[in-house]
C-alpha positions, 0 to 999 in steps of 0.5 A: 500500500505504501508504494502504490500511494507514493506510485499514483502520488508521483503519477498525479503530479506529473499529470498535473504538470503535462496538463499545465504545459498543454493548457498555455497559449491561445486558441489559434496560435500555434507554439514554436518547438521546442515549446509544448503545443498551445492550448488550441480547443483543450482536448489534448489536456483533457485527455491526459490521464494516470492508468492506475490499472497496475498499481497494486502488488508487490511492484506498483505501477502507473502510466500517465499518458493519453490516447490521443492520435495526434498526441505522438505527433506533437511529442515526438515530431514527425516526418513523412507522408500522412494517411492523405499522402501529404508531406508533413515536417512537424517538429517536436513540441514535447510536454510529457517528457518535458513534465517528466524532467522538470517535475521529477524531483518534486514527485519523488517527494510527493511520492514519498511522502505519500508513502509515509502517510499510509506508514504512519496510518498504518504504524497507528492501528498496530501495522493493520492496512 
C-alpha cells in the first residue's frame, strides 16, 4: 500500500504538470518547438490521464499518458507522408517528457511522502492496512 500511494502520488503530479504545459497559449496560435503545443480547443489536456490499472502488488505501477492520435505527433515530431499522402515536417513540441524532467524531483517527494502517510496510518492501528 505504501508504494502504490507514493506510485499514483508521483503519477498525479506529473499529470498535473503535462496538463499545465498543454493548457498555455491561445486558441489559434500555434507554439514554436521546442515549446509544448498551445492550448488550441483543450482536448489534448483533457485527455491526459494516470492508468492506475497496475498499481497494486508487490511492484506498483502507473502510466500517465493519453490516447490521443495526434498526441505522438506533437511529442515526438514527425516526418513523412500522412494517411492523405501529404508531406508533413512537424517538429517536436514535447510536454510529457518535458513534465517528466522538470517535475521529477518534486514527485519523488510527493511520492514519498505519500508513502509515509499510509506508514504512519498504518504504524497507528498496530501495522493493520
Amino acid at each position: 500500500r505504501m508504494a502504490a500511494a507514493g506510485v499514483l502520488s508521483a503519477a498525479f503530479y506529473i499529470q498535473n504538470a503535462a496538463k499545465r504545459l498543454v493548457n498555455r497559449g491561445g486558441p489559434g496560435a500555434p507554439s514554436r518547438a521546442p515549446d509544448p503545443p498551445h492550448k488550441q480547443t483543450g482536448t489534448l489536456g483533457r485527455s491526459i490521464q494516470v492508468d492506475d490499472s497496475k498499481a497494486k502488488g508487490p511492484k506498483p505501477l502507473a502510466r500517465v499518458g493519453t490516447a490521443l492520435v495526434y498526441a505522438a505527433r506533437l511529442e515526438f515530431g514527425f516526418y513523412g507522408k500522412d494517411k492523405k499522402g501529404r508531406r508533413i515536417l512537424q517538429t517536436a513540441r514535447p510536454y510529457m517528457r518535458r513534465a517528466l524532467t522538470e517535475n521529477t524531483n518534486e514527485a519523488m517527494i510527493r511520492a514519498k511522502e505519500a508513502a509515509q502517510k499510509v506508514f504512519t496510518k498504518m504504524a497507528a492501528r498496530g501495522g493493520k492496512a
